[in-house]
N, C-alpha and C positions, 0 to 999 in steps of 0.2 A: 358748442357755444363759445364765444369769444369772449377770453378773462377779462377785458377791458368792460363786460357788458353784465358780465356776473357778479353779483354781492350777495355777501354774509351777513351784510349789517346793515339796518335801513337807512334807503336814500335820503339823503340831505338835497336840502334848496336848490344846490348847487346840479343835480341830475332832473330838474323838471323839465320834459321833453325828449326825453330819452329811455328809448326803448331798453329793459333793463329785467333780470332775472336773480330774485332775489328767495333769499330761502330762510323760512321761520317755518316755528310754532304756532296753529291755531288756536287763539287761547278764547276766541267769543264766536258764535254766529248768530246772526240778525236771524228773524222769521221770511222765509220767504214771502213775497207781497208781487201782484202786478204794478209793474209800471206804464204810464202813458208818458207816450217821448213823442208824439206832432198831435197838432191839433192842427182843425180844416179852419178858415175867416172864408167871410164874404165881405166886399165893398158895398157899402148901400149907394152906391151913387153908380158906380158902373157894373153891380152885378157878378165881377170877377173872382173867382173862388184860390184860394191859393193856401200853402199851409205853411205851417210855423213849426220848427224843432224845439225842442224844450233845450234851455241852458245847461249843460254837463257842470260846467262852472259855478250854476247857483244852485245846487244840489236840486235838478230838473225842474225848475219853474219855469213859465212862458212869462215873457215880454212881450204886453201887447203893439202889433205893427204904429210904426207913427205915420208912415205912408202908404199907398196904394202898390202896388209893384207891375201893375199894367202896363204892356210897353205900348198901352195908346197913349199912355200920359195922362192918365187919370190924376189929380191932383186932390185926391180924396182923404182923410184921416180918420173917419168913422166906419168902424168894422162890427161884420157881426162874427160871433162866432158859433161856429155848427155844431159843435161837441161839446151843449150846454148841461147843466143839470139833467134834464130829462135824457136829451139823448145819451146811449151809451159813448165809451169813447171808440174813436175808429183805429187807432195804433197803437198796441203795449207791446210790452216785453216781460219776462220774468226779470227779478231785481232781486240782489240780496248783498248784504255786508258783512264781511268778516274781520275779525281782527288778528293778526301774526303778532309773536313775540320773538327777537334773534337768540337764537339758542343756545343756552350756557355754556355748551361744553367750547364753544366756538368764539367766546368773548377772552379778552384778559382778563387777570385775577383781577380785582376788585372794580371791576366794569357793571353797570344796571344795566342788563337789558333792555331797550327801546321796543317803543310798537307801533303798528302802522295800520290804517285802514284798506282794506282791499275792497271793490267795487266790482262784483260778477255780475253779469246779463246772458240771457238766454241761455245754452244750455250747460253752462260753467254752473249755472245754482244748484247747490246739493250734492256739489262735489267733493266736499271734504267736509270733517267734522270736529269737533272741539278735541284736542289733542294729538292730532294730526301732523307730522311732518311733509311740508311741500316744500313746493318749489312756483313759488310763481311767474310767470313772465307774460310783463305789459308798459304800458306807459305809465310816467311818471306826471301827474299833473296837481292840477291845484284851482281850491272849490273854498268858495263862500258864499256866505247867505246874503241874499238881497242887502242893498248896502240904505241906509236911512239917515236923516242929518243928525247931526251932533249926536250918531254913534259910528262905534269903532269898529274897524272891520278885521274880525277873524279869520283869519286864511289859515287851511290847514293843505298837508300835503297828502295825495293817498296815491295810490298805482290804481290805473282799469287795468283789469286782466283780460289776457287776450287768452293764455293756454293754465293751464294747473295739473301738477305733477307731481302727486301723491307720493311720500318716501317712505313708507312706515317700514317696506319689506327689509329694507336696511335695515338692519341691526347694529348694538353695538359695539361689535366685531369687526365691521368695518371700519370705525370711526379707530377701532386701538390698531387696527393693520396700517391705518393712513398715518397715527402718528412715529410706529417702527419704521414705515419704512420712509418715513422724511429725517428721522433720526440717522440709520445706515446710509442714506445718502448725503446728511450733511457731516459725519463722521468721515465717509471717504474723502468727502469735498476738502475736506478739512487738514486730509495725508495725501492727495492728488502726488505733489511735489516729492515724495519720502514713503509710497507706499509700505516700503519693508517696516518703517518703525510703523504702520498701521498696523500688521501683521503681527508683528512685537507685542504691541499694547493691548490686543486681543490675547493673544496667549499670557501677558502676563494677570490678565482679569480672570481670564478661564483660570489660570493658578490658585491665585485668592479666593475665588468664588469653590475651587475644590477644598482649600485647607480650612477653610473657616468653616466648609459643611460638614466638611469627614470629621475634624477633631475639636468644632467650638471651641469654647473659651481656652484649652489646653494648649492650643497654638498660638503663635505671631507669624502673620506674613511679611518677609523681610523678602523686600528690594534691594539686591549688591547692585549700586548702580554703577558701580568700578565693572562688575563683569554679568550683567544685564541678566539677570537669571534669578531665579524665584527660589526661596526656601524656607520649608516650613520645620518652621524651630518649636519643639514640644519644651514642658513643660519643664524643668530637673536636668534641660540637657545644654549646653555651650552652640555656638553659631555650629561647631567643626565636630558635635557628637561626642567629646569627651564627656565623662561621670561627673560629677559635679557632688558635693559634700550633701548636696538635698536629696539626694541617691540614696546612701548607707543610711541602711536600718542599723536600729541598736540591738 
């Protein structure tokens, strides 16, 4: 996958229409439900049968035709529709919604988590489950409800999902391995120019991380930084090892 196309954190405005793969926590799922996405018309004037897709936009409603669509040129504007009350409908799908939240461990310190709707059809429903890490990837679009005068129109943004990629087997083990080893490589990144003081500043950590464990509080770890070398000064004794007056018992 292409890091240009990959997110951590949900899309903003600015990625509607762009195909995107983004990865949270499912923290809701909706009930699965059928949905109907075309409905059949008839023309009452020329008899011409033809169908209509439901809006993705206005959370699947139909808008009924204002014209005819016959290319005799029917100039007709009254339709019937065949997929009434009685009749069953002739085209669904499965439908279901879930909700993602971006995951903690993956945010700055003092960042809210965001969350986003996700939109599964046909055989994505009942893919995953409340506490679930995925990975989703779809598009990025954007849906509101029928628009009415003198009211406001709510746009919200959700992804349709095309694929969902269950992460649970990750553990996290993985997640403290990825942050070592972006540490040891910005570490190196860091001595590229001066390797050997990298090498230095590790043995002089391995040093302190020995005297503070063998002999706690008894010791001080002292840096000659005149002649770069580690020494661990006990307690009663001088830099150089002589006895010192807190020596002699009485």
């Amino acid at each position: 996958m292409c890091p240009e196309l990959t997110r951590d954190h949900i899309p903003k405005a600015r990625d509607v229409g762009h195909f995107l793969s983004v990865t949270g926590t499912v923290i809701r799922t909706s009930v699965t439900k059928v949905l109907e996405y075309e409905r059949d018309y008839m023309c009452n004037k020329c008899r011409h049968v033809f169908s209509v897709q439901a809006s993705f936009e206005q959370f699947y409603t139909f808008t009924p035709p204002t014209s005819c669509p016959n290319e005799d040129g029917c100039n007709s504007f009254k339709f019937t529709c065949l997929s009434g009350s009685d009749a069953p409908p002739g085209a669904c799908k499965d439908y279901q919604e879930i909700k993602i939240q971006e995951q903690v461990q993956k945010l700055s310190v003092g960042s809210i988590p965001r969350s986003m709707l996700i939109i599964l059809e046909d055989d994505l429903v009942d893919r995953c489950k409340s506490g679930d890490d995925i990975t989703v990837y779809g598009v990025v679009c954007q849906r509101w409800k029928p628009m009415f005068l003198d009211c406001r129109c709510d746009v919200e943004i959700v992804l349709k999902a095309n694929y969902i990629e269950v992460n649970n087997e990750q553990s996290t083990t993985t997640l403290v391995l990825e942050d070592i080893q972006k540490e040891f490589e910005d570490f190196w990144d860091s001595h590229k120019h001066d390797p050997i003081a990298g090498v230095r500043h590790v043995h002089r950590q391995a040093g302190c991380c020995y005297g503070f464990g063998r002999w706690g509080t008894e010791n001080r770890c002292v840096w000659n930084q005149g002649e770069r070398r580690v020494s661990s000064v006990a307690r009663g004794r001088s830099r150089h090892g002589e006895v010192t007056v807190s020596e002699v018992r009485g």
